[in-house]
KEMIRO-485233 format. One record per residue (C-alpha): x, y, z. Coordinates in steps of 0.02 Angstrom, whole numbers, plus 50000, padded with zeros to 5 digits. Example, Ala and Ser with C-alpha at 12.3 -4.5 7.8 and 13.67 -1.06 7.14 Angstrom:
REM residues 2
xx=50615, yy=49775, zz=50390
xx=50684, yy=49947, zz=50357
//
This chain:
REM residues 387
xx=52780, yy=56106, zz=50755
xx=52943, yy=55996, zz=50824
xx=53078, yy=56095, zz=50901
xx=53256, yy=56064, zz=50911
xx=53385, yy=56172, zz=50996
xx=53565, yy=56164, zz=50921
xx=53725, yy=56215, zz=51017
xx=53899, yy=56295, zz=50936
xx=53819, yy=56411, zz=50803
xx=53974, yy=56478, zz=50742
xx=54021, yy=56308, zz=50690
xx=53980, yy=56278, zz=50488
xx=53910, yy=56122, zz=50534
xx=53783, yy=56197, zz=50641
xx=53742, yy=56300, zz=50493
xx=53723, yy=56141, zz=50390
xx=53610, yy=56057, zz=50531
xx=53499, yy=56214, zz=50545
xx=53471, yy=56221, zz=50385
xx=53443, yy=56036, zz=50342
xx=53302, yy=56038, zz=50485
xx=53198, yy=56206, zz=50441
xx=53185, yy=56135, zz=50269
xx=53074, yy=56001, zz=50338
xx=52982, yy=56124, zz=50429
xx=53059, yy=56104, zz=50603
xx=53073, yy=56242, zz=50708
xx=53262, yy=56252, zz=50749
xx=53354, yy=56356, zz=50919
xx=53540, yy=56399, zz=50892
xx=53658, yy=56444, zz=51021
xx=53840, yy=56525, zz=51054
xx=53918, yy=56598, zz=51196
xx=53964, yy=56750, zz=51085
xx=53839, yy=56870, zz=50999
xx=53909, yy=56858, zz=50821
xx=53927, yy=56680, zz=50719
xx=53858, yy=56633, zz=50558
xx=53714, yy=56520, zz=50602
xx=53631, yy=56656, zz=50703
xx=53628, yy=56771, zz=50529
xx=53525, yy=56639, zz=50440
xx=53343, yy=56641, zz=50400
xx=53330, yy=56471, zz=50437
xx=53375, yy=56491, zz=50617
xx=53191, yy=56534, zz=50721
xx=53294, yy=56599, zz=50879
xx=53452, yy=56636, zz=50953
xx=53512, yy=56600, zz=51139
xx=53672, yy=56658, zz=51218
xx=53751, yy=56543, zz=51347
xx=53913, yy=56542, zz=51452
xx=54064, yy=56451, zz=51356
xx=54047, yy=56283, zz=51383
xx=54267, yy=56252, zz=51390
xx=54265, yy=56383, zz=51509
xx=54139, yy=56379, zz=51616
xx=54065, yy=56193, zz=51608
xx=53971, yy=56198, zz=51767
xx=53873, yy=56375, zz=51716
xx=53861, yy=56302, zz=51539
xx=53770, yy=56145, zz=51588
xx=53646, yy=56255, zz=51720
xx=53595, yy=56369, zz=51573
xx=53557, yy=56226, zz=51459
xx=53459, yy=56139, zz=51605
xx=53350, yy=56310, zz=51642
xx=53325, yy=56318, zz=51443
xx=53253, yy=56140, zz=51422
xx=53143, yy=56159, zz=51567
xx=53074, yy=56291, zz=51489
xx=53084, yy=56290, zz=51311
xx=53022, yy=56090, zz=51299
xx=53130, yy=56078, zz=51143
xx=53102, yy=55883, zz=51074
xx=53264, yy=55867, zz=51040
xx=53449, yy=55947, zz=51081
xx=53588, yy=55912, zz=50957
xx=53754, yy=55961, zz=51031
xx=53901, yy=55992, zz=50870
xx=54072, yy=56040, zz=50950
xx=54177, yy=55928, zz=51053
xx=54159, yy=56008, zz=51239
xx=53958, yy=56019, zz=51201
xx=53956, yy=55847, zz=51143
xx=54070, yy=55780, zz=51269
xx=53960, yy=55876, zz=51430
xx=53792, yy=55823, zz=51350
xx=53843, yy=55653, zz=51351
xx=53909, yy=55661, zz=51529
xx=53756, yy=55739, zz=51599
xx=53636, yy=55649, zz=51471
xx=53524, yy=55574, zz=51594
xx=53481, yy=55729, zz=51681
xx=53439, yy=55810, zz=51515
xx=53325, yy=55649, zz=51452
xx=53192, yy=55711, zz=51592
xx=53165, yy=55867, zz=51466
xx=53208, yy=55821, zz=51304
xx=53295, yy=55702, zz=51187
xx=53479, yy=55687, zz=51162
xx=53546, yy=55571, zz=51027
xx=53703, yy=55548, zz=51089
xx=53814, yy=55404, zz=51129
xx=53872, yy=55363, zz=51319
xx=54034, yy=55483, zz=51404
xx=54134, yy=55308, zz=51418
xx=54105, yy=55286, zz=51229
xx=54111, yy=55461, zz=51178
xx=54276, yy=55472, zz=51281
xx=54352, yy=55317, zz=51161
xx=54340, yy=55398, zz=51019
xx=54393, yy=55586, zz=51098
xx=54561, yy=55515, zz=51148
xx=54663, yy=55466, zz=51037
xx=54762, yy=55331, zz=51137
xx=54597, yy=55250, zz=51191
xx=54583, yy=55252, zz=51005
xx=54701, yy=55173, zz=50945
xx=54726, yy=55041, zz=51110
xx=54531, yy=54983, zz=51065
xx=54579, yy=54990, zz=50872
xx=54724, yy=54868, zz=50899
xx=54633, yy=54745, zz=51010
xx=54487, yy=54729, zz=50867
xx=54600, yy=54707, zz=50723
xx=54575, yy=54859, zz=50644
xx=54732, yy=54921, zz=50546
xx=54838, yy=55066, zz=50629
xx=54999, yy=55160, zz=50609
xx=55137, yy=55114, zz=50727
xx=55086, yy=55194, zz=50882
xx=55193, yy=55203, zz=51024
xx=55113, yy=55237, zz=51202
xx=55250, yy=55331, zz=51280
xx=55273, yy=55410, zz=51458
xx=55434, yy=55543, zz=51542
xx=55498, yy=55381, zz=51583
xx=55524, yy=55301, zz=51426
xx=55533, yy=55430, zz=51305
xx=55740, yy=55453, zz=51312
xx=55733, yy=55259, zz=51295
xx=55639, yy=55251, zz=51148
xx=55704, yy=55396, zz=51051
xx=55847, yy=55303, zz=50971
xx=55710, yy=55157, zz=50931
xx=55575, yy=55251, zz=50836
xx=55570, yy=55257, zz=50650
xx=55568, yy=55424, zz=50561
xx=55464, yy=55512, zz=50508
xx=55376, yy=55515, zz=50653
xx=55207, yy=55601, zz=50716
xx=55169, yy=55685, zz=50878
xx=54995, yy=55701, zz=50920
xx=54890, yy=55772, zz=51063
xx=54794, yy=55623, zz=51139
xx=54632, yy=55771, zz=51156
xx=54645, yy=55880, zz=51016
xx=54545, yy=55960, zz=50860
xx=54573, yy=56057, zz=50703
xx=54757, yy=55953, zz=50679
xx=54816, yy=56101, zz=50833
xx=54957, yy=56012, zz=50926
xx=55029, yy=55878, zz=50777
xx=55218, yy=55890, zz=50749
xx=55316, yy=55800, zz=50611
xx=55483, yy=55752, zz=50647
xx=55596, yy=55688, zz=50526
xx=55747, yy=55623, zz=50553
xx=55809, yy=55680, zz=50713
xx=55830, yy=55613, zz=50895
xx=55854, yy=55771, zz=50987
xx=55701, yy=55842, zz=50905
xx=55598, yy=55726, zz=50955
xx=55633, yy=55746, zz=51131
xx=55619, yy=55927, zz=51123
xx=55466, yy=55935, zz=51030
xx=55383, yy=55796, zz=51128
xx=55426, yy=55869, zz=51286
xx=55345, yy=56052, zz=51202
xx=55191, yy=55966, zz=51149
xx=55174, yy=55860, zz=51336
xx=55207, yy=56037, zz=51449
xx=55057, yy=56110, zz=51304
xx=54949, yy=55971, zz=51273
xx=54980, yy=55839, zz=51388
xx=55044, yy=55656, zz=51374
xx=55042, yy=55631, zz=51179
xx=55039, yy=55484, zz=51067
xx=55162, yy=55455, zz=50937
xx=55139, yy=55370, zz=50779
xx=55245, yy=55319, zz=50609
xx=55222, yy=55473, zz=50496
xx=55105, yy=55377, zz=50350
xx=55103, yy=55457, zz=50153
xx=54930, yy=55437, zz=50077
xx=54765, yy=55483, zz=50039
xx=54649, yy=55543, zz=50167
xx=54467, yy=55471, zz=50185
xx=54314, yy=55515, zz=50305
xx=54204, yy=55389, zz=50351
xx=54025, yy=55476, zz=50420
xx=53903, yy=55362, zz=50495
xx=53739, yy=55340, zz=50603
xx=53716, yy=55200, zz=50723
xx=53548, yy=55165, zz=50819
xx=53516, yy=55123, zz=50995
xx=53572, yy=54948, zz=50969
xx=53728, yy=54994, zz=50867
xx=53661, yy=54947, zz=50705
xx=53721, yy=55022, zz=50549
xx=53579, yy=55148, zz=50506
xx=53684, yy=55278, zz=50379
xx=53828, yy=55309, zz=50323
xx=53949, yy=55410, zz=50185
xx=54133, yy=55428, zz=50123
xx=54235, yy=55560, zz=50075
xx=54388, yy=55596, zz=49996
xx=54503, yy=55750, zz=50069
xx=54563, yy=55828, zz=49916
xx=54626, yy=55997, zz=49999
xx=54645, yy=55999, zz=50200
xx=54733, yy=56139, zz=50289
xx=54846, yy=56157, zz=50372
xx=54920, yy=56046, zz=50184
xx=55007, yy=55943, zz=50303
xx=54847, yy=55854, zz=50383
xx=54683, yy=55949, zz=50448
xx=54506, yy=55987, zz=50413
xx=54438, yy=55978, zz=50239
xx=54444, yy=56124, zz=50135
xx=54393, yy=56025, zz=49984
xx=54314, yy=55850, zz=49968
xx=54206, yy=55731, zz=49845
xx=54101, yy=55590, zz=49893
xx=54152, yy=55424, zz=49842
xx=54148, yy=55241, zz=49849
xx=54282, yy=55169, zz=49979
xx=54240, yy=54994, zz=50025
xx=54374, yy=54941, zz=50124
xx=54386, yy=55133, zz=50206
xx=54211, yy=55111, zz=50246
xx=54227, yy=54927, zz=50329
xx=54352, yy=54954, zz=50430
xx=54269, yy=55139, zz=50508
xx=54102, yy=55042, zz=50530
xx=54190, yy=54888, zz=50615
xx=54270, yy=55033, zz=50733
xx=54120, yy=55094, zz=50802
xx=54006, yy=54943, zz=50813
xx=54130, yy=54873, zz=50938
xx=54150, yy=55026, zz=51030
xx=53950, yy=55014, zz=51047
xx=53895, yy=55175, zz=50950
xx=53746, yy=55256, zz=50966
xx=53727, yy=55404, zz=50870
xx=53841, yy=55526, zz=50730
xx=54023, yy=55485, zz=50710
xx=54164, yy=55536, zz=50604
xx=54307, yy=55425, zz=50559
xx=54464, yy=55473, zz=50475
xx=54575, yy=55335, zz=50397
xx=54722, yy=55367, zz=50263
xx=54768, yy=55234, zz=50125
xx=54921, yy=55196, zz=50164
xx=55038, yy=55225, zz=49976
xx=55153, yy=55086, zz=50030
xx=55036, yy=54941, zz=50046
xx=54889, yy=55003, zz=49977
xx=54788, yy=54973, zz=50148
xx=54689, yy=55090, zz=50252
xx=54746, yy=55146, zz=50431
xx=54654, yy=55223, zz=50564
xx=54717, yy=55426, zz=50598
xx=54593, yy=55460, zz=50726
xx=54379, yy=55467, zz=50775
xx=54291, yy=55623, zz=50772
xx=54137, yy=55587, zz=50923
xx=54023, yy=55727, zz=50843
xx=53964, yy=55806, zz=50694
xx=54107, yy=55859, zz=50559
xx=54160, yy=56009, zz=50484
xx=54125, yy=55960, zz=50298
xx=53929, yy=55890, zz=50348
xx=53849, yy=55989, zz=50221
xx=53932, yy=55867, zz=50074
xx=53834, yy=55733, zz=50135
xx=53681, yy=55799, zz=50124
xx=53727, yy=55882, zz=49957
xx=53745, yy=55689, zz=49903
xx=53615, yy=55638, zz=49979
xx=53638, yy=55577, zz=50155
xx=53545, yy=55700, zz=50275
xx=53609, yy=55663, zz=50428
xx=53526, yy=55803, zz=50548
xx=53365, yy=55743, zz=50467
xx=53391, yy=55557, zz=50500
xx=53457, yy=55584, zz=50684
xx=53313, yy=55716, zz=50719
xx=53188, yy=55552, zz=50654
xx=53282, yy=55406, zz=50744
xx=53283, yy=55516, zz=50899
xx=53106, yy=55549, zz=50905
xx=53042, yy=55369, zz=50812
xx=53170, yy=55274, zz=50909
xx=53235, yy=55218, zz=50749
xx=53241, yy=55247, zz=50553
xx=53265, yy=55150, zz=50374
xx=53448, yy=55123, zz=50335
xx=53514, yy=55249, zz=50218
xx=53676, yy=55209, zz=50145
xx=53669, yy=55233, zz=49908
xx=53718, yy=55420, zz=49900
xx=53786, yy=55527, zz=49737
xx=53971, yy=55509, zz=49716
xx=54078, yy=55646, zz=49624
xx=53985, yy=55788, zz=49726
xx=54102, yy=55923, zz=49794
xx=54112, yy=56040, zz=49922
xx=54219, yy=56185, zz=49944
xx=54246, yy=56283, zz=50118
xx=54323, yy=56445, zz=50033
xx=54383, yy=56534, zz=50175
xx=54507, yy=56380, zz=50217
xx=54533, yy=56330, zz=50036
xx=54613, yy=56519, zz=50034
xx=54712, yy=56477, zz=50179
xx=54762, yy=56302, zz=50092
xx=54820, yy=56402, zz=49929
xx=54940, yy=56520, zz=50019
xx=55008, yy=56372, zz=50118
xx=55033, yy=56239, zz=49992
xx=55218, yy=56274, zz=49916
xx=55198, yy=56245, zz=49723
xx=55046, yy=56366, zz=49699
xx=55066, yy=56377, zz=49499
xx=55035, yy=56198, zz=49487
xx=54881, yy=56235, zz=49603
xx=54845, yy=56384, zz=49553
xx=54706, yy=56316, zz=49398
xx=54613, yy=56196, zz=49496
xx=54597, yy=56346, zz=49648
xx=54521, yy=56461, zz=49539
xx=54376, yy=56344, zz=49489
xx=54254, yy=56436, zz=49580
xx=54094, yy=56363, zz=49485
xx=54057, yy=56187, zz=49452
xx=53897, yy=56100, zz=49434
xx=53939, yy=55968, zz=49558
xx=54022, yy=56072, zz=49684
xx=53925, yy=56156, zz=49829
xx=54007, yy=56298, zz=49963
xx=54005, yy=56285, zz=50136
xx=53921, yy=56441, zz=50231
xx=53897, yy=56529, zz=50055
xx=53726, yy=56526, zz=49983
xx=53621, yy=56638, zz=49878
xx=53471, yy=56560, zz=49968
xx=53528, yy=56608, zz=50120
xx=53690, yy=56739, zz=50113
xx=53681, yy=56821, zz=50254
xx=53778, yy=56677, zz=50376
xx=53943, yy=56721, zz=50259
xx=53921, yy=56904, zz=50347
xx=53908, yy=56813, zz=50512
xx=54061, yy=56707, zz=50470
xx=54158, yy=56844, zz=50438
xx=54111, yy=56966, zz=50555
xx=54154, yy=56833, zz=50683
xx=54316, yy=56796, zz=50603
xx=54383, yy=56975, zz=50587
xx=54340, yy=57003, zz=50778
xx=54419, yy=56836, zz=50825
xx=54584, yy=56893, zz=50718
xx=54566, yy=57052, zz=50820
xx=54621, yy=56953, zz=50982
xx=54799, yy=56870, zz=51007
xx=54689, yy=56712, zz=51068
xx=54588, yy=56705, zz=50897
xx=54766, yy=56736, zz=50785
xx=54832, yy=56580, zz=50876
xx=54688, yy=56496, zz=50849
xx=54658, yy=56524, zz=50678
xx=54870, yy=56502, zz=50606
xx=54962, yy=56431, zz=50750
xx=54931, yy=56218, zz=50736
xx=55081, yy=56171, zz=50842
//
């Protein structure tokens, strides 16, 4: 029976990955560096390994993962969260010796991590963007008086929308919350604040950075309601969303899963790049709901050397992360217009994340793991502060 060990298991995607593989009878190794998380709680998950946090202790993370592929002989390792995917990639050739790792190069993975590279490699390849200003200490009292509100400020290294800042209108503002989101965050980038609808481009390129899956979806909920992950989404059609994401990461020489958010910019009708996710995404399970089973298709390129493309895939299929979709309702500020389409809990095209009668237990892991988290200052900040 194949093996393949998968890292961040209190991530839902993990869940999503875990049980996408054990479904095709693969045997399938989940790991966290804490002892509670939802994937470890599913029946799909064969074992469980506890390792040092990889943010925190990178070196001690990276010796723990090379002792466990030297001895497990796992065919294949699939790293999920960003400081996994970012230290697999880094350290990818000494892992190769043991096992597989599907996973594009550090310089590449590092393009789409920061946001500046981003947007710098975006520009040069014709790919539309918002109005991005690279700014510095030097220049940023300069500029002030030149930018056009609203404007965004955005970590260049940051998930989960933790960092962004929307100012609107005023000079002093910016400076201060620039200079708050520099001393936090580091050097940010700021962008022209653009009104739209959101759209996530997933895809699948092979060794030689051909086109080998790939899937849209449209955000219809997101918290926090100003811009972050997907609390509720459909798959679509989005042609011109989907050309622009795929011309992205063929020039930046993917290899691998990527995410790609873009926005439709209300004002000309066009899509704009927001930013690359170098890694598996949050909402992964509506993919495979419609269709596109991405864990399955990696796990078969990575061990075949390369797979069928895959690209025709349900539309109108829904997926619902209820824990965030909560957190979107008592956020958004008109929740009695909301309030009808929130309380749809059952549709025929809609699937959950984490919640499943085939496999409930997870939602005990997920919030077990939650109400501990909420239990430290660290977790509450986590969880509610974005700024």
């Amino acid at each position: 029976m194949s093996s393949v060990f998968v890292t961040d298991a209190s991530k839902r995607e993990t869940l999503a990955i875990a049980r996408s593989l054990a479904k095709k009878d693969i045997e399938v190794t989940v790991g966290e560096h804490k002892r509670i998380c939802c994937s470890f709680f599913s029946k799909y998950v064969k074992n469980r390994i506890i390792y040092p946090n990889p943010a925190r202790n990178p070196i001690s993370f990276m010796q723990s993962i090379y002792e466990l592929v030297k001895k497990e002989k796992y065919d294949v390792i699939f790293p999920v969260n960003d400081p996994t995917t970012i230290l697999f990639s880094k350290y990818k050739d000494k892992l190769l010796k043991y096992t597989k790792v599907p996973v594009a190069n550090y310089e590449t993975i590092m393009k789409g991590r920061d946001k500046a590279q981003t947007m710098k490699f975006a520009m040069e390849n014709d790919i539309p963007c918002p109005k991005t200003y690279f700014v510095d200490n030097a220049n940023i009292e300069k500029i002030k008086n030149e930018v056009e509100f609203p404007i965004v400020i955005k970590p260049r290294e940051s998930s989960g929308a933790r960092g962004i800042v929307y100012v609107n209108s005023s000079p002093e503002e910016f400076v201060r919350e620039y200079k708050r989101v520099r001393n936090k965050y580091g050097a940010p980038l700021i962008q022209e604040y653009i009104p739209g609808e959101h759209y996530n481009v997933s895809a699948l390129f092979n060794r030689d950075s051909e086109l080998r899956a790939a899937f849209v979806l449209k955000k219809i909920r997101q918290y926090p309601v100003s811009g972050g992950p997907v609390t509720f989404a459909v798959s679509v059609e989005e042609p011109e969303v989907l050309k622009y994401a795929i011309k992205l990461l063929k020039v930046m020489d993917w290899y691998g899963v990527a995410e790609v958010e873009l926005i439709i910019d209300e004002r000309d009708k066009k899509p704009k790049l927001l930013e690359v996710n170098p890694r598996f995404w949050s909402p992964l399970e509506l993919s495979i709901l419609s269709g596109v089973d991405f864990p399955y298709l990696l796990y078969k390129m990575a061990m075949n050397g390369d797979i069928e493309p895959v690209t025709k895939y349900e539309t109108g299929v829904k997926l619902r992360f209820l824990a965030g979709d909560i957190l979107w309702f008592l956020s958004t500020p008109d929740k009695l217009k909301a309030l009808p389409e929130f309380i749809k809990f059952k549709d025929d095209n809609m699937g959950y994340a984490i919640l499943s009668l085939d496999d409930p237990k997870p939602m005990i892991g997920f919030l077990l793991d939650n109400f501990l988290s909420l239990m430290r200052k660290e977790g509450r900040e986590h969880a509610f502060v974005r700024g």
